[in-house]
C-alpha positions as CSV (number, residue, x, y, z in Angstrom):
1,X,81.1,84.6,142.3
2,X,79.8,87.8,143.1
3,X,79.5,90.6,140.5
4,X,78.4,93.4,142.4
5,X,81.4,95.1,142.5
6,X,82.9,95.1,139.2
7,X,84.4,98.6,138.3
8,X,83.8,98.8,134.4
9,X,81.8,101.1,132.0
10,X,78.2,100.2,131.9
11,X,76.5,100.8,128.8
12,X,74.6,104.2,128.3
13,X,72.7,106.2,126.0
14,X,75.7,108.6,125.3
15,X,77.9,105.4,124.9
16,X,75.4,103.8,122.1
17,X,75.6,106.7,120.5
18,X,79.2,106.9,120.3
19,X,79.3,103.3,119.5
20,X,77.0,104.3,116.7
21,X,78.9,107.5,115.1
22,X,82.2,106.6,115.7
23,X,81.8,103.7,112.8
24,X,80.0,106.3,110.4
25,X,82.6,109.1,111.2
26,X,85.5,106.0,110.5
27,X,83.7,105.3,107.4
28,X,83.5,109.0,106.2
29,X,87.0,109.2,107.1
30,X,88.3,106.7,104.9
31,X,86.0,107.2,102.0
32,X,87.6,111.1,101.7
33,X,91.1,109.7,101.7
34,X,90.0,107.1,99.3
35,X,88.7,109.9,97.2
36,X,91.7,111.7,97.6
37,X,94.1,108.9,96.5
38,X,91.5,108.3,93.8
39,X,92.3,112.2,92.7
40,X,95.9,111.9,92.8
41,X,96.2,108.4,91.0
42,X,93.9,110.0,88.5
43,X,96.5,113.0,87.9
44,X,99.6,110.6,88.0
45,X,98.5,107.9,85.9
46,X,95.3,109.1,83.7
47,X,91.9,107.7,84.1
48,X,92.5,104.9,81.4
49,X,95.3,104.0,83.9
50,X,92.9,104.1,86.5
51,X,90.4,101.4,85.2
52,X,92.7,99.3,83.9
53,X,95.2,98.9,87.4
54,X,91.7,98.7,89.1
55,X,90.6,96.3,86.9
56,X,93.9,93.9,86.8
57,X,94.0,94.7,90.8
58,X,91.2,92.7,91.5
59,X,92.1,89.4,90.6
60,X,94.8,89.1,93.3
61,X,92.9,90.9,95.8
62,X,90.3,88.6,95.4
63,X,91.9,85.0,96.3
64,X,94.6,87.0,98.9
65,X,91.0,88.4,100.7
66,X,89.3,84.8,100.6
67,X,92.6,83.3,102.2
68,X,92.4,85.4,105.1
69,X,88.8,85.0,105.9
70,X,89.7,81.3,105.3
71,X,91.9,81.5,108.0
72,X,89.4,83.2,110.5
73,X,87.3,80.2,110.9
74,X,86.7,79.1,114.4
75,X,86.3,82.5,116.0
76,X,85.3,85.1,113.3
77,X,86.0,88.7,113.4
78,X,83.0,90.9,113.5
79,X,82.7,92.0,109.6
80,X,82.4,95.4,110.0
81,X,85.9,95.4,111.5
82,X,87.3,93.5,108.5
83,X,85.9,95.9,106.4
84,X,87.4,98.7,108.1
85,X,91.3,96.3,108.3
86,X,90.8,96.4,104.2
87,X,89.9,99.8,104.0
88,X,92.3,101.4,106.2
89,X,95.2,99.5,104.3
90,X,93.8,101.0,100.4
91,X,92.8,104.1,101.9
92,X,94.1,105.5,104.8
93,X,97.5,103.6,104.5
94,X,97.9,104.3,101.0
95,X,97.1,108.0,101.2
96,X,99.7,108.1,104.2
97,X,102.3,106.4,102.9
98,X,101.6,108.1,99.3
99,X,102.4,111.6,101.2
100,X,105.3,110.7,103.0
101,X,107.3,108.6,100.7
102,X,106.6,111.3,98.2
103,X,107.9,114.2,100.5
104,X,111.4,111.9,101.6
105,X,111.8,111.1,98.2
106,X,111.9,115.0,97.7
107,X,114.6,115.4,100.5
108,X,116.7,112.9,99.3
109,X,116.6,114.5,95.9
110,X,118.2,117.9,97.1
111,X,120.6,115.9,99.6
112,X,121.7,113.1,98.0
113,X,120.5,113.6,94.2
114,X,118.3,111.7,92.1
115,X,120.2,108.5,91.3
116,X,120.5,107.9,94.9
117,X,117.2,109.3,96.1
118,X,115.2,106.5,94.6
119,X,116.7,103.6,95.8
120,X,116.8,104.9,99.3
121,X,113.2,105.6,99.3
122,X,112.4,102.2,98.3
123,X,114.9,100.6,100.3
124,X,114.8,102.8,103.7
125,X,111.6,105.0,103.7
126,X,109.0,103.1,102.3
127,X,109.4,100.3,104.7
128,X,109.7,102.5,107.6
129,X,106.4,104.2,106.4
130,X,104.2,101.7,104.7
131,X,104.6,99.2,107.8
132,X,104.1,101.7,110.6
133,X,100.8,103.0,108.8
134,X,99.6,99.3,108.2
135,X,100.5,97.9,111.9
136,X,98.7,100.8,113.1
137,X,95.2,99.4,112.5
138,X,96.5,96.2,114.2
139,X,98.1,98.1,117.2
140,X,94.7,100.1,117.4
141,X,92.8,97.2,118.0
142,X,95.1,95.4,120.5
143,X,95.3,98.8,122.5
144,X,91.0,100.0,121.8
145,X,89.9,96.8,120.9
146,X,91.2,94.0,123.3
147,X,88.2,92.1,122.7
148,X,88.2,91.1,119.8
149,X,91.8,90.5,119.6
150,X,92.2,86.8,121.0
151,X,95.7,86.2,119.8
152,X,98.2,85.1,116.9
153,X,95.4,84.2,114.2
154,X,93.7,87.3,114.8
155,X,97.2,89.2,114.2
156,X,97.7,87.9,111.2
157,X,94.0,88.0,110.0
158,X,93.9,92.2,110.5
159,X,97.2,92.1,109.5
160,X,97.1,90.4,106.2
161,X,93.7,92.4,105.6
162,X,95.2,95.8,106.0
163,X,98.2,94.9,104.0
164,X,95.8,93.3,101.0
165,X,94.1,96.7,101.2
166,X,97.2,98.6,100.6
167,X,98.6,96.3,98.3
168,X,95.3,96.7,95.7
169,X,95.8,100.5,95.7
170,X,99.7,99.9,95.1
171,X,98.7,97.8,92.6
172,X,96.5,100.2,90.8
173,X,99.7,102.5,90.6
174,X,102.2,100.2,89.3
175,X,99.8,98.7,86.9
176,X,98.2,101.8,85.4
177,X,101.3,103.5,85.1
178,X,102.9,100.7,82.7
179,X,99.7,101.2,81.0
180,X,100.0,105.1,80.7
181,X,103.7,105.1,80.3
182,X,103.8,102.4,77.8
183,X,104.1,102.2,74.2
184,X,100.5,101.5,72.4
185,X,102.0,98.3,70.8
186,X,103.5,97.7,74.5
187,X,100.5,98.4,76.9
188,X,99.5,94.9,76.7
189,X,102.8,92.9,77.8
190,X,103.9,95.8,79.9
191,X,100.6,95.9,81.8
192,X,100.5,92.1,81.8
193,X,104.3,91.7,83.0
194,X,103.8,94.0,86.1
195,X,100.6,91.8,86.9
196,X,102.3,89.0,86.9
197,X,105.1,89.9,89.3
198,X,102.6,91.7,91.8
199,X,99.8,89.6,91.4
200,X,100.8,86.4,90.3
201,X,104.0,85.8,92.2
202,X,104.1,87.7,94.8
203,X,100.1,88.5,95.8
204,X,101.5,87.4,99.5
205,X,104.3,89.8,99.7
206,X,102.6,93.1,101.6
207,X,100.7,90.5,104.0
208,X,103.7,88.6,104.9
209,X,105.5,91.4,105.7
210,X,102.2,93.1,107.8
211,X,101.9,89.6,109.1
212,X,105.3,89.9,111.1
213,X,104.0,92.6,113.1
214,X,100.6,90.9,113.1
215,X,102.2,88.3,115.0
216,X,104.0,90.4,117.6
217,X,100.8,91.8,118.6
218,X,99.4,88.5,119.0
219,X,102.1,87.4,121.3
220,X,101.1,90.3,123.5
221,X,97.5,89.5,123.5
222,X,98.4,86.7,125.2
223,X,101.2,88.3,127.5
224,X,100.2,89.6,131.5
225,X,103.3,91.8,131.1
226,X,103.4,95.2,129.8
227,X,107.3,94.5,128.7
228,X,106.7,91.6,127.1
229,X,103.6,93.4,125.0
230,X,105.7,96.0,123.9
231,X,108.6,94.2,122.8
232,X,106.6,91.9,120.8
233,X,104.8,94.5,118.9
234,X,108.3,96.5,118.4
235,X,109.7,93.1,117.2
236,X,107.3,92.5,115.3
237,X,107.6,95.8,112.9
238,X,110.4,95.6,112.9
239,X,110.8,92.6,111.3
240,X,108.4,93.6,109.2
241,X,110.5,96.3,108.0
242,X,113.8,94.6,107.5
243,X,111.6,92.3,105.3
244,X,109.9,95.1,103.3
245,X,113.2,96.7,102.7
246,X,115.0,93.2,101.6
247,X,112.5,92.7,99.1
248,X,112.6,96.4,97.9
249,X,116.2,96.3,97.8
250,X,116.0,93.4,95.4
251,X,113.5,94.7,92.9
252,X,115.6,97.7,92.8
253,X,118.4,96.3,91.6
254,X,116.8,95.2,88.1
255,X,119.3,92.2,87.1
256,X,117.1,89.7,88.3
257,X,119.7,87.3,90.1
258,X,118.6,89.5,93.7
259,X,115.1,89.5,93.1
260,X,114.6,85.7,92.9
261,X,117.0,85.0,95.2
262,X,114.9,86.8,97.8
263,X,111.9,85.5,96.3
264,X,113.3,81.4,96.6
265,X,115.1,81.9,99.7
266,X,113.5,84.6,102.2
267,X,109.8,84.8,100.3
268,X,108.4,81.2,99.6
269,X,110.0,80.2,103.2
270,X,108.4,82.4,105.1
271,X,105.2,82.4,103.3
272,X,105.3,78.2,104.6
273,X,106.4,79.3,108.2
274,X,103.5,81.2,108.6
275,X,100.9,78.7,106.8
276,X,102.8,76.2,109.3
277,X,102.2,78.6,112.2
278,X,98.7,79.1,110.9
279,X,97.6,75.6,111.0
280,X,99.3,75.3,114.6
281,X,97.3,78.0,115.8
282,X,94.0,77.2,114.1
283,X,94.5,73.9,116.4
284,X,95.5,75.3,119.3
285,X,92.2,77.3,119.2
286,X,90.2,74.1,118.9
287,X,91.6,73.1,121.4
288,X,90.9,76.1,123.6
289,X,87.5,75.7,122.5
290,X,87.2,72.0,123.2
291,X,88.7,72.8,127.1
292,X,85.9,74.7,127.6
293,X,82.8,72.7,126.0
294,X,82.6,70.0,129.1
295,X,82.8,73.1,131.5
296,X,79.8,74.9,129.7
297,X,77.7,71.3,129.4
298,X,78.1,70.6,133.1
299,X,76.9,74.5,134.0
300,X,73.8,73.8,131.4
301,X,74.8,76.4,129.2
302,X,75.2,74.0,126.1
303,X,73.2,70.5,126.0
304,X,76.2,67.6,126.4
305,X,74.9,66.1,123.3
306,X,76.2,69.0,121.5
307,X,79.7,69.1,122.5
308,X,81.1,66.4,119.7
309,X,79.1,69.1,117.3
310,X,80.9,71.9,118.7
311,X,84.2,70.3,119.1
312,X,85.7,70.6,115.0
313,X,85.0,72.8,112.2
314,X,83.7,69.7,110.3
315,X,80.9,68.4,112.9
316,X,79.7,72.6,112.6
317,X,79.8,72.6,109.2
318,X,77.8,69.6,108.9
319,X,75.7,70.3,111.3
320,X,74.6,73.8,109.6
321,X,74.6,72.0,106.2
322,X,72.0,69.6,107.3
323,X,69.9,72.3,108.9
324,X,70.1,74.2,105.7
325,X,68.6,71.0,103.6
326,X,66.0,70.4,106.1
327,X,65.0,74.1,107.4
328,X,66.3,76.4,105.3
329,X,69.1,79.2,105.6
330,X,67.5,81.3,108.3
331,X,67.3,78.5,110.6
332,X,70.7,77.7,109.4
333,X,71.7,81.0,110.4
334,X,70.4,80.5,113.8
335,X,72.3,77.7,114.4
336,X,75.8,79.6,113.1
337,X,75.0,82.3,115.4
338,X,74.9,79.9,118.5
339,X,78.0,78.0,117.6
340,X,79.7,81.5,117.1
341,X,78.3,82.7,120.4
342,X,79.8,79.4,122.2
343,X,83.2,79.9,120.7
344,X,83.4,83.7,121.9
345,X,82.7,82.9,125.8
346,X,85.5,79.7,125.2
347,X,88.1,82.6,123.8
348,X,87.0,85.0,126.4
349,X,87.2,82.1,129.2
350,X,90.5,81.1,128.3
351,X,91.7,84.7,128.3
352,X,90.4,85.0,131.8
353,X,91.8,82.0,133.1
354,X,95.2,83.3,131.8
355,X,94.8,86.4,133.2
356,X,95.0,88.5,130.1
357,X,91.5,89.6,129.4
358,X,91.8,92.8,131.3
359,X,89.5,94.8,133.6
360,X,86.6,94.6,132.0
361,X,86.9,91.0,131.5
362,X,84.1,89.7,134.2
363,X,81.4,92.8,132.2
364,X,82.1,91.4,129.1
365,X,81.6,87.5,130.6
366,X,78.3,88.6,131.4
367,X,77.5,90.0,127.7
368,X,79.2,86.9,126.2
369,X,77.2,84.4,127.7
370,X,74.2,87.0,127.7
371,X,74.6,86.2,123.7
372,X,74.9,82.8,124.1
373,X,72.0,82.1,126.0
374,X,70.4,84.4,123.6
375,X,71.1,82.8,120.6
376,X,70.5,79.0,121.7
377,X,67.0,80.6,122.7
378,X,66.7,81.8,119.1
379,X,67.6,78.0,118.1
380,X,65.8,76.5,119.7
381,X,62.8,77.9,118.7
382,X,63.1,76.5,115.2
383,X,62.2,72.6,115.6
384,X,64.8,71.9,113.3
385,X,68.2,74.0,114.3
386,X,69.2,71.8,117.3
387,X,68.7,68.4,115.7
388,X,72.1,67.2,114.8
389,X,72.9,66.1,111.0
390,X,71.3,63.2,110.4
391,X,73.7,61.1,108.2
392,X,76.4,60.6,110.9
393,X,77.2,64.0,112.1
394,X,76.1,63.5,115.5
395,X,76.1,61.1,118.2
396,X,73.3,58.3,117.9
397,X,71.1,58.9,120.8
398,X,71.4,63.1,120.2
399,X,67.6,64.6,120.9
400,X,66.8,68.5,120.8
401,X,67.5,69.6,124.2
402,X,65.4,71.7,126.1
403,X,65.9,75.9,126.0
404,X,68.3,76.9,129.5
C-alpha cells in the first residue's frame, strides 16, 4: 500500500499550537463557569450549605466515577479527555442547565402560574435541557473527536462521566439546601434523607439517563451512513429524555407509590440492561482486539509469544504485576504503555476494515503504529518488561523478543 497520496492534515507548528491552547482555553472556560455556579450556589444556599452538599456529594461521586473508569478497560480514554467529560457535566452543564431551567421556570410562572410552573419545569424542561447540554460533550467528540470514539463503551463511558459531573453539582444544591432550609434540630435527618435518595439509591440515575444517548452515538460510530448516525444520536436523547422526565415526574408527585414504582420497574431494569450490554461489549472488544493480534505477529509488529499476553485483561494484568515485583513501576509503566499502544492500532484496524474510520483514517494508522513501535522500543530496553509473568502467566517456552 502506497501512502503517498493521502489527502489529510499533516501536523504543523500552528496546529501544535492549537492543539496546545485549545485544552488550556477549554480548561479556563470551565473553571469560570464553575466559579460562577460556585457564586450562585453560594447566594442560593449559603456557604455552610455549600460545604456541607459538597462534602455529602462526594461519596456517590466517588464509587459512580470508579465504575465508569472500571468500564474503560481494554481501550482507555486519554485522561485529559475524562477530565474534561466530568467537568463539562458539574460545570459547563450545570451552569447551562441552572440558567435555562431557571428562566422557563420564570415563563411558566406568568403563563401558567406557580402551582403548575414547577412541575412542568421538572417534568418537561429540565429533561429537554439537562440532556441536550450533557449529550453535547458526547456529540462533540463523535463529530471533533472521531478518534477516540471507538463505539458503544466509549458512549457510555463519556456519557456516564458528564452525567456524574452534573449530578455532583445537583447534588450540592439539593443537599445544601435541606441543610440551609432546615430546622437546626432537622439539618441532620433532612440533609441525611436527601443523601440517601440521591446518593444512595439512585447515584446511577443522571448516567443512565446520559447513557441512552451515550449509546446512540455509539451506534453511529460504528455506522458508514450518515442516516443511520443521525438517527441513532436523535434516538438516543431522546430516550434519554423521556427517561429524565419519567423519573422527574415521579419525584414530583411526593406520595411515594410513583417514585418506587419507577425506581423497581423502569430504574433497577435498565440499570441491568446496560451492565448486560456493558459486559457484551467489553467482550466484543476483546474480541476485536484478539482478530487483530495474529495479523500484527505475522507483520512483526508484536512478538507471537506475546499474543496469549495480549489476548485478556487478566494475562495484562498479570503480566504488568509481575513486572512491577521484579522491575519496579516504571518499567511496569512501559509495559502498560505498549499493551495500550497495541490495543489502539486493533480499534483503529477494525474501524478501517469496516469502513468507518473516516478520511484520515490511513494518517492516523501511521501515528498508531508509529506509537506502537515506539513504545515496544521503550520496553524493550528494560531487560525485565517483556519477560512474561513468571508463575503461569505466559506460555512455557516465552523468551524476550528482539526490538522490530
Amino acid at each position: 500500500m502506497t501512502h503517498a497520496t493521502w489527502d489529510v492534515p499533516r501536523p504543523t507548528p500552528e496546529r501544535q499550537r492549537r492543539g496546545v491552547l485549545a485544552p488550556v482555553l477549554g480548561l479556563i472556560a470551565l473553571a469560570i463557569c464553575g466559579l460562577v455556579v460556585l457564586g450562585v450556589l453560594s447566594n442560593s444556599i449559603g456557604i455552610g450549605g455549600v460545604v456541607v452538599g459538597a462534602l455529602c456529594a462526594l461519596l456517590p461521586v466517588g464509587p459512580v466515577v470508579a465504575t465508569f473508569l472500571w468500564v474503560d478497560r481494554w481501550e482507555p480514554e486519554p485522561p485529559r479527555l475524562l477530565l474534561f467529560a466530568f467537568l463539562w457535566g458539574a460545570c459547563f452543564a450545570a451552569l447551562s442547565a441552572l440558567l435555562i431551567n431557571s428562566g422557563a421556570i420564570l415563563v411558566a410562572d406568568d403563563l401558567i402560574g406557580r402551582a403548575q410552573s414547577d412541575l412542568v419545569g421538572a417534568v418537561a424542561v429540565a429533561p429537554v435541557v439537562e440532556e441536550a447540554v450533557k449529550g453535547a460533550f458526547v456529540v462533540g467528540l463523535l463529530v471533533f473527536r472521531r478518534r477516540e470514539f471507538d463505539g458503544v463503551v466509549d458512549g457510555i463511558v463519556y456519557a456516564g462521566l458528564v452525567a456524574a459531573g452534573f449530578a455532583f453539582t445537583e447534588n450540592i444544591l439539593y443537599i445544601g439546601r435541606a441543610f440551609a432550609t432546615a430546622d437546626a434540630a432537622l439539618a441532620g435527618p433532612s440533609v441525611l434523607g436527601v443523601l440517601l435518595v440521591r446518593g444512595v439509591l439512585s447515584p446511577f440515575a443522571h448516567p443512565l439517563f446520559t447513557a441512552m444517548l451515550g449509546i446512540g452515538a455509539g451506534i453511529a460510530a460504528h455506522s458508514r451512513s450518515a442516516t443511520v448516525r443521525v438517527v441513532a444520536v436523535a434516538v438516543g436523547y431522546v430516550v434519554a429524555v423521556a427517561l429524565h422526565a419519567i423519573w422527574n415526574g415521579s419525584a414530583s408527585l411526593y406520595d411515594g407509590v410513583a417514585f418506587f414504582g419507577v425506581y423497581a420497574w423502569v430504574m433497577i431494569p435498565l440499570f441491568v440492561a446496560v451492565v448486560v450490554l456493558v459486559v457484551w461489549q467489553r467482550r466484543r472488544e476483546q474480541r476485536t482486539v484478539t482478530d487483530q493480534l495474529a495479523g500484527f505477529a505475522r507483520t512483526g509488529w508484536i512478538a507471537p509469544s506475546e499474543v496469549p499476553l495480549l489476548a485478556s485483561l487478566a494475562g495484562r494484568r498479570t503480566w504488568r504485576a509481575a513486572v512491577r515485583r521484579r522491575s519496579g513501576r516504571a518499567v511496569a509503566k512501559a509495559v502498560a504503555e505498549y499493551q495500550a499502544a497495541v490495543t489502539e492500532l486493533a480499534f483503529l484496524r477494525a474501524r478501517m476494515a469496516r469502513g468507518t474510520a473516516g478520511p484520515s483514517a490511513a494518517y492516523w494508522h501511521d501515528q498508531a503504529l508509529g506509537a506502537l513501535v515506539a513504545a515496544r522500543s521503550r520496553a524493550v530496553h528494560h531487560p525485565d518488561a517483556l519477560r512474561a509473568a513468571m508463575r503461569g502467566g505466559g506460555p512455557p517456552d516465552w523468551t524476550p523478543p528482539r526490538a522490530y
